[in-house]
C-alpha positions as a printed NumPy array, in Angstrom:
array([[-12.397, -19.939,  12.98 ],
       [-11.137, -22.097,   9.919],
       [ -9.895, -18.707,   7.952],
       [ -7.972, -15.354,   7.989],
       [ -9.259, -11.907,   7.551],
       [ -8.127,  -9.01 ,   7.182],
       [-10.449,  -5.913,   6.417],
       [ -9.108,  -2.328,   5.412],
       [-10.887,   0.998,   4.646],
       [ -9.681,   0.594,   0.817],
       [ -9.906,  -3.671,   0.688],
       [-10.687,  -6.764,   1.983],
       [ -8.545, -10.506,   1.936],
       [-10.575, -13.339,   2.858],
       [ -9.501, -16.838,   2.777],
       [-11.086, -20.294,   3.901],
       [ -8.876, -23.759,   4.861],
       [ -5.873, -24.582,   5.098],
       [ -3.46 , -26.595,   2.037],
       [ -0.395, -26.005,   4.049],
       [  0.507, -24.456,   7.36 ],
       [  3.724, -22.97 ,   8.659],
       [  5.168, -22.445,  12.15 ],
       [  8.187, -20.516,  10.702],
       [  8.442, -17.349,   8.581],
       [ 11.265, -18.76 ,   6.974],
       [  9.359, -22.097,   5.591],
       [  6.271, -19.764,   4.347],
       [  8.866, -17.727,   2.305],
       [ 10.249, -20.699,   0.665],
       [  6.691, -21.739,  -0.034],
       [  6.415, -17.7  ,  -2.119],
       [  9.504, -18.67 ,  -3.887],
       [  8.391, -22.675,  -4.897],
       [  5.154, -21.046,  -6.193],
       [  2.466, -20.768,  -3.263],
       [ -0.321, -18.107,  -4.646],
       [ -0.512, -16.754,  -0.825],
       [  0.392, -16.858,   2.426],
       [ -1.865, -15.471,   5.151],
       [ -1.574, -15.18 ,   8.818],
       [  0.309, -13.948,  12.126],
       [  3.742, -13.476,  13.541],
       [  4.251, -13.347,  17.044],
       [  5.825, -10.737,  19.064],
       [  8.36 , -12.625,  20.082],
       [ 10.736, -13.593,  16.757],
       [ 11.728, -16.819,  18.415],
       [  8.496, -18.388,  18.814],
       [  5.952, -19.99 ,  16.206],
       [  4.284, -18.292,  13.991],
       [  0.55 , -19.13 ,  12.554],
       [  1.089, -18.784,   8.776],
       [ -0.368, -20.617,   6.002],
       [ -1.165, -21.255,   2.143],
       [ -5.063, -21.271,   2.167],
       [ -7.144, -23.393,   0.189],
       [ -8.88 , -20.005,  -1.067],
       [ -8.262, -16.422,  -1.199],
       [-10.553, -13.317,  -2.063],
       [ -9.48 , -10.129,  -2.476],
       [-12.163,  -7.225,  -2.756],
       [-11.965,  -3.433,  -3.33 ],
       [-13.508,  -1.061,  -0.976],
       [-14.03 ,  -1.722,   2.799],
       [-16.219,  -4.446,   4.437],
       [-20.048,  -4.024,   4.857],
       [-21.466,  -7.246,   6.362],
       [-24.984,  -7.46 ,   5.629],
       [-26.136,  -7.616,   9.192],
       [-24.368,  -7.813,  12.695],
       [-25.644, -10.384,  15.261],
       [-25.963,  -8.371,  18.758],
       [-22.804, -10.36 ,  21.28 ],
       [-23.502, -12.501,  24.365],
       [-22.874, -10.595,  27.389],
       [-18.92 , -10.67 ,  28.229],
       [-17.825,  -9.908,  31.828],
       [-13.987,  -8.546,  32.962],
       [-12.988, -11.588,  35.267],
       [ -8.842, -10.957,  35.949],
       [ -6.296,  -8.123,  35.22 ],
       [ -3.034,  -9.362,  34.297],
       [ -1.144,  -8.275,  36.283],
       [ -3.169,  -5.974,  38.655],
       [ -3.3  ,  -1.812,  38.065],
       [ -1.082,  -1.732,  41.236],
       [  1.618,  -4.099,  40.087],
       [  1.417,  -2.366,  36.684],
       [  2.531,   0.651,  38.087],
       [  5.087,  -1.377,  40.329],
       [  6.643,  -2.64 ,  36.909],
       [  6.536,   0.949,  35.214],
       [  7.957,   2.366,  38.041],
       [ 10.997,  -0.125,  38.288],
       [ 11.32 ,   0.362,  34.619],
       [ 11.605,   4.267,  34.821],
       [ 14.29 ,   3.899,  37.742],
       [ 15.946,   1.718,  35.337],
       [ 15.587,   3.844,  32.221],
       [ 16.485,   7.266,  34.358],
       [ 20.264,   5.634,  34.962],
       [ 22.773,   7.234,  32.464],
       [ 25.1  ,   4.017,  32.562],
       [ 22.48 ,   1.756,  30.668],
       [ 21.889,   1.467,  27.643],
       [ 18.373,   0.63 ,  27.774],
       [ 16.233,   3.785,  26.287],
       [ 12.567,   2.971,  26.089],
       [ 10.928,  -0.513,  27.448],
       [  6.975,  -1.107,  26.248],
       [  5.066,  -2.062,  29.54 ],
       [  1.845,  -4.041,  28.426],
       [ -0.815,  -5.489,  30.888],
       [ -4.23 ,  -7.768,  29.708],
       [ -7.568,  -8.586,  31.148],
       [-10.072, -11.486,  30.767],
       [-13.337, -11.715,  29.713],
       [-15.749, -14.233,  30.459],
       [-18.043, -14.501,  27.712],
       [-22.321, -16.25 ,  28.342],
       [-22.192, -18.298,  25.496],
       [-19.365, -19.195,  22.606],
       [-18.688, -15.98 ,  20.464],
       [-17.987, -15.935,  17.055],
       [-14.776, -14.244,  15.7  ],
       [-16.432, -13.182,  12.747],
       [-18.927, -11.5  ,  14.551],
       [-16.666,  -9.77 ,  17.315],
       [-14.792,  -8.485,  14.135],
       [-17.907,  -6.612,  12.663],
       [-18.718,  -5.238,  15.961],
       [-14.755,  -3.81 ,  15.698],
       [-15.745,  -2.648,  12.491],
       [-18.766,  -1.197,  13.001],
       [-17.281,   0.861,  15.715],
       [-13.878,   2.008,  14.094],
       [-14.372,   1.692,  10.368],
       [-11.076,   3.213,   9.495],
       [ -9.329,   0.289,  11.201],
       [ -7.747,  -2.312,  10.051],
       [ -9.61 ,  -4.749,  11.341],
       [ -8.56 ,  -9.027,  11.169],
       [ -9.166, -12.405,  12.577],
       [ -7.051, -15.133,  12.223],
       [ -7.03 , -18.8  ,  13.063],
       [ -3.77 , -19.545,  15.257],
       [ -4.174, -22.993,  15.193],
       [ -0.375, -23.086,  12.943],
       [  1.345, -21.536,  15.457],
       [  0.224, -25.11 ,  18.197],
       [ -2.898, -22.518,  19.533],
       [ -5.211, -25.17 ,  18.648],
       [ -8.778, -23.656,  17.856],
       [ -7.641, -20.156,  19.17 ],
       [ -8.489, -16.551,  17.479],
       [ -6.627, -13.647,  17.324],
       [ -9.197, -10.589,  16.752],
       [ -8.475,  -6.826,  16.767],
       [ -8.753,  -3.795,  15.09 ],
       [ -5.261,  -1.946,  15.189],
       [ -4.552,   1.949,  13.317],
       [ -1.442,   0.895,  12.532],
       [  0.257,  -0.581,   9.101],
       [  3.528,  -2.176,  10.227],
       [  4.203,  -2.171,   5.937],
       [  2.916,  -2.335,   2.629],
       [  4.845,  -3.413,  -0.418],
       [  3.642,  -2.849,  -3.805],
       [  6.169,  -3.577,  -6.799],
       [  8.97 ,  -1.616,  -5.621],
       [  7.185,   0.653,  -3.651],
       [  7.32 ,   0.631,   0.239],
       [  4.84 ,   2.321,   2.359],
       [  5.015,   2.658,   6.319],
       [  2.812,   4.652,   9.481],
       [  4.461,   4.18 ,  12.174],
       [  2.743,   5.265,  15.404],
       [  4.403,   5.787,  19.091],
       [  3.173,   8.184,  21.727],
       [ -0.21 ,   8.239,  23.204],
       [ -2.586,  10.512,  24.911],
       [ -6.021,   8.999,  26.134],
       [ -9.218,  11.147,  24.558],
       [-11.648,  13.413,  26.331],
       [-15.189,  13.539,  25.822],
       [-14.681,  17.031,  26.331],
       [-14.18 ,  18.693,  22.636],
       [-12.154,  21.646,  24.406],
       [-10.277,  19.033,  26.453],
       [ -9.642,  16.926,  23.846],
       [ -8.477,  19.405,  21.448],
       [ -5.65 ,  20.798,  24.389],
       [ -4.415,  17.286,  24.959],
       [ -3.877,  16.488,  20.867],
       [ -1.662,  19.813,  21.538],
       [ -0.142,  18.584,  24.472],
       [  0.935,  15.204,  22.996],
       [  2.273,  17.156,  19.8  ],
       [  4.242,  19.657,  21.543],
       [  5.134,  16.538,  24.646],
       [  9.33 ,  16.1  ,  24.455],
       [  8.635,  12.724,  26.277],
       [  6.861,  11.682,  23.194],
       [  8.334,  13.191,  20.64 ],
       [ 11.338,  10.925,  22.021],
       [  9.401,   8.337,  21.904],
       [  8.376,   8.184,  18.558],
       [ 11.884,   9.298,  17.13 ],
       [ 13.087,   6.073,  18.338],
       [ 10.669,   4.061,  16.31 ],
       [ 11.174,   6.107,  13.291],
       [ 15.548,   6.049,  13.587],
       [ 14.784,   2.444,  13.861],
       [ 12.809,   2.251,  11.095],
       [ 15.141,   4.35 ,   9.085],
       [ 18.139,   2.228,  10.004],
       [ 16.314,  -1.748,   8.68 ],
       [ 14.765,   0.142,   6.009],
       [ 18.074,   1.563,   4.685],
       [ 19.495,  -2.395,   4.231],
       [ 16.833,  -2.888,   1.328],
       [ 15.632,   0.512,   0.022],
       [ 17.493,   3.146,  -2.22 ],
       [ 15.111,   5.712,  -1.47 ],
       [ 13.784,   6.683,   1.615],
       [ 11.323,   9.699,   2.092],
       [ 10.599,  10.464,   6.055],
       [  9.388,  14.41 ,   6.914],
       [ 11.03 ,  15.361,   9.806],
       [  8.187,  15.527,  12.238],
       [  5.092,  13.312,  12.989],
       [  1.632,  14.066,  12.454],
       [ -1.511,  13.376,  14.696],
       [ -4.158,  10.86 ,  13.973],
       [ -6.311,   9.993,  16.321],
       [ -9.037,   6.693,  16.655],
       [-11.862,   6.594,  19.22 ],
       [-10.244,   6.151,  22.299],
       [ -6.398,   7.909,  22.053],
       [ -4.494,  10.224,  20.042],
       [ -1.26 ,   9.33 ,  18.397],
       [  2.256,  10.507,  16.612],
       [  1.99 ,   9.159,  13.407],
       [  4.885,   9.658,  10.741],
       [  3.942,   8.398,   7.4  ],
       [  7.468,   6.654,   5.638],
       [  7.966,   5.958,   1.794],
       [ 10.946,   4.026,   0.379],
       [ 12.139,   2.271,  -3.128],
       [ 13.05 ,  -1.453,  -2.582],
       [ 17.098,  -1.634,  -4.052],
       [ 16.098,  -5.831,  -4.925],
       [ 12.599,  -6.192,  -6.239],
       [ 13.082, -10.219,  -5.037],
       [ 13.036,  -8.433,  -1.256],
       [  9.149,  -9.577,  -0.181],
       [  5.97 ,  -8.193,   1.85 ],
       [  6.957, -10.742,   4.895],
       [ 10.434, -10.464,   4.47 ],
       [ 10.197,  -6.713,   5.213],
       [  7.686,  -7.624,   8.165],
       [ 10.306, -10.342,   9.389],
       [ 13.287,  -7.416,   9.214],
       [ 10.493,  -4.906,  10.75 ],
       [  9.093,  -6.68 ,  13.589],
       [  8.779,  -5.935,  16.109],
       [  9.221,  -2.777,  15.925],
       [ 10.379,  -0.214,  19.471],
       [  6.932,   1.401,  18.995],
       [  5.718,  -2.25 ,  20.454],
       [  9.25 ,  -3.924,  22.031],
       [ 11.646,  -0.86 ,  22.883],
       [ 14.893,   0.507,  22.184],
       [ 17.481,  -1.352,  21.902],
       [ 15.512,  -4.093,  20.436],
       [ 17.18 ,  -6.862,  21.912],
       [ 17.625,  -5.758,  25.134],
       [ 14.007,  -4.1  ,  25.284],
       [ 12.432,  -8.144,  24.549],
       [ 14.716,  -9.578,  26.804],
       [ 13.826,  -7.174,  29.695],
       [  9.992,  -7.63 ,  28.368],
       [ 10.189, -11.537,  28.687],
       [ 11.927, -11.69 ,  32.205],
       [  9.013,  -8.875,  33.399],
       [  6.225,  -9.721,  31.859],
       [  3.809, -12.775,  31.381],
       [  3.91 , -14.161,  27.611],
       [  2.177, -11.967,  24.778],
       [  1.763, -14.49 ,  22.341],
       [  0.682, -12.542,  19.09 ],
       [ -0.096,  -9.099,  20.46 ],
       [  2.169,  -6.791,  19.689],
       [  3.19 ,  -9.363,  16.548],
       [  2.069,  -8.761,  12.881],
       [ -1.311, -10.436,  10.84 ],
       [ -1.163,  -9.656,   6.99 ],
       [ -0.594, -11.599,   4.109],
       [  1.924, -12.044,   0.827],
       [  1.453, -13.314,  -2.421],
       [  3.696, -14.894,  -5.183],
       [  4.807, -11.089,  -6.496],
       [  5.762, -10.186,  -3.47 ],
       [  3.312,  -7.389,  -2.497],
       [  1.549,  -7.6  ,   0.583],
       [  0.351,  -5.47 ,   4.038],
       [  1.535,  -6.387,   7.362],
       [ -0.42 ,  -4.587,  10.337],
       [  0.519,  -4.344,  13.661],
       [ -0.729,  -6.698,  16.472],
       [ -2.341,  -4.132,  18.759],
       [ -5.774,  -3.269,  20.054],
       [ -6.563,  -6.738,  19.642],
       [ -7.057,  -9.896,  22.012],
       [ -6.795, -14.025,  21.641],
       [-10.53 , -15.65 ,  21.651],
       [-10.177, -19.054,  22.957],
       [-10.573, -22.336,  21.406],
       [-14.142, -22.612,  23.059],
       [-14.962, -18.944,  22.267],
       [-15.841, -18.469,  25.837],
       [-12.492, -16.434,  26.562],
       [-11.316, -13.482,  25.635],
       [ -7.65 , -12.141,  26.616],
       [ -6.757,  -8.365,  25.401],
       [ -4.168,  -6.535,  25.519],
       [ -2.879,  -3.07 ,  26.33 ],
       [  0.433,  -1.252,  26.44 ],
       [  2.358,   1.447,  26.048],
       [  6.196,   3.189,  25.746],
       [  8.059,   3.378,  28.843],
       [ 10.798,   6.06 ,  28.984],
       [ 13.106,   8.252,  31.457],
       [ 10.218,  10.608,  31.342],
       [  7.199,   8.722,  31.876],
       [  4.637,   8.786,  34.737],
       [  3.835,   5.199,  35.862],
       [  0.121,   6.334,  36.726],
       [ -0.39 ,   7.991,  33.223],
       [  0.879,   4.955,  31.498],
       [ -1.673,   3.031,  33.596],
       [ -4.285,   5.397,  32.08 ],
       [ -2.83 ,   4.713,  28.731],
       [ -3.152,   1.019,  28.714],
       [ -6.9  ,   1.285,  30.263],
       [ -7.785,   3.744,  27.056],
       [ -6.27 ,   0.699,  24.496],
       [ -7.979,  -1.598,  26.047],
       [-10.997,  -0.056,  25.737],
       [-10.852,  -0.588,  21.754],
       [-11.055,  -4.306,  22.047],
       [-13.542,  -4.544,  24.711],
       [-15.412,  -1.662,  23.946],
       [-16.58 ,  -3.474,  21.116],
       [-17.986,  -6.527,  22.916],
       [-19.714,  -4.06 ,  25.152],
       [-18.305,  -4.623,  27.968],
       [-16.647,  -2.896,  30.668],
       [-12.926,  -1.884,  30.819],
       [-12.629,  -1.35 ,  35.154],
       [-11.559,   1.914,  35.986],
       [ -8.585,   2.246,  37.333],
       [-10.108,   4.139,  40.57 ],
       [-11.966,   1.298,  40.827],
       [ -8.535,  -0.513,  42.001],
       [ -5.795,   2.065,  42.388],
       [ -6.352,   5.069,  45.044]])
């Protein structure tokens, strides 16, 4: 895919080539400040490895959300490998929550992830798999973007993630943050008594403080005003319910951009942990390499204003279209039950693939 998009309920940026591309978020800010129009594209999870940014050889920018005129039906796409298996999964969240339950660390909250891959019959196209998304959650934000910037030559990142990482529009910042998950039942009456239980859940409500007294303490370094209620909401997409806390602030320099509030944001301990060093560093030593998930895609142009979502529910197509690697995690605490997590990660998943139409395994299928 030779293009970035990026397709909300109230807009949609589209852009085609590529007039200069950027590794670094630091070189695509410069390129703002010299007088680039745009810059489109993804950071990856990981702060300290390349990017996938660039000035496009054209934007556009509509109102309203994306209809595409027709939606060609997917080849079939088959689950081939679970990275790492549903047993070693639980293994890691297991460690992690003897780790967590010690008083004498200072480790609070480590996000466990896992991935699968799909085999797909014939090349898929990332414009297509994104409609599908679309058609399927329409409240989404739903993007593609070409990764080739970052040295993913020909790859795709593809998802359709609930959550803004943050807007910026004049002075005006806008966040909704989301940490602490419980998987949906088909079940109305079920379903219902779990949104309770994840309201009224101290595990999560811990959880998603940590996010938000992060979010409070970056956001404080550029913003005069901040306006947080004291208590999250639920919102809830097809698969999970979350705690969502909507955030508000007043930028204190007006020069402070949309990506250089994503830069100071990401990635955030709703997708890294808490502390935020330590939480990457035990991530990177445990786990095998995210690459974008759990990163940003958005854009910024040469005001400043911009949206930055966050990297989740999503998955990295290939060069040859053929493969498809998604991604799933979720908060690990002192609390958490390594089994439930499991759950958790098989319900995310479920977004991404879901949409190809193809099967997420159970995790009886593997784990007795």
């Amino acid at each position: 895919m030779d293009g970035f998009l990026l397709a909300q309920p109230e807009g949609v940026l589209r852009t085609t080539g590529v007039r200069t591309a950027f590794d670094e978020a630091g070189r695509a800010a410069a390129a703002l400040r010299a007088g680039a129009e745009i810059v489109v594209g993804a950071l990856a999870f990981d702060p300290s490895n390349p990017a996938a940014l660039c000035v496009p050889e054209r934007a556009e920018h509509t109102a309203g959300p994306w209809r595409p005129a027709a939606i060609p039906p997917l080849p079939p796409v088959q689950v081939t490998t679970e990275i790492p298996s549903p047993a070693e999964h639980i293994a890691r969240v297991t460690k992690l929550v003897e780790q967590l339950s010690d008083p004498g660390q200072p480790l609070r909250k480590v996000v466990a992830a896992r991935s699968l891959l799909a085999e797909a019959d014939t090349p898929l196209d990332p414009e297509v798999v994104a409609a599908h998304l679309l058609a399927r959650h329409p409240l989404a934000n739903v993007f593609a973007v070409d990764l080739t910037p970052s040295g993913r030559t020909g790859a795709t990142l593809v998802g359709a993630t609930p959550e803004v990482l943050v807007a910026r529009h004049g002075e005006i910042v806008t966040l909704h943050p989301l940490a602490g998950t419980m998987p949906r039942h088909p079940d109305p009456r079920i379903d219902a008594e779990r949104s309770r239980e994840l309201l009224s859940s101290s595990k999560n409500r811990a959880e998603h403080a940590f996010v938000i007294d992060w979010i409070r303490e970056r956001l404080a370094t550029v913003c005069t005003e901040l306006a947080i209620p004291d208590g999250p909401r639920l919102i809830n997409t097809a698969e999970v319910w979350h705690l969502a806390t909507p955030i508000r602030g007043r930028l204190r320099d007006p020069a402070v951009t949309a990506l250089d509030l994503a830069v100071l944001l990401q990635p955030t301990p709703a997708v890294c942990g808490t502390p935020t060093e330590l939480a990457l560093e035990t991530i990177t030593e445990l786990e095998e390499e995210r690459g974008f998930y759990g990163g940003a895609v958005g854009w910024c142009d040469a005001r400043g204003d911009g949206e930055w979502v966050v990297a989740i529910r999503c998955a990295e197509l290939s060069a040859d279209c053929r493969t498809v690697r998604a991604f799933g995690g979720g908060g690990i605490v002192a609390a958490s039950d390594p089994r439930s997590e499991l759950d958790e990660t098989t319900a995310k998943l479920r977004t991404l693939l879901g949409a190809l139409h193809c099967r997420v395994p159970s995790d009886d299928d593997v784990v007795g």
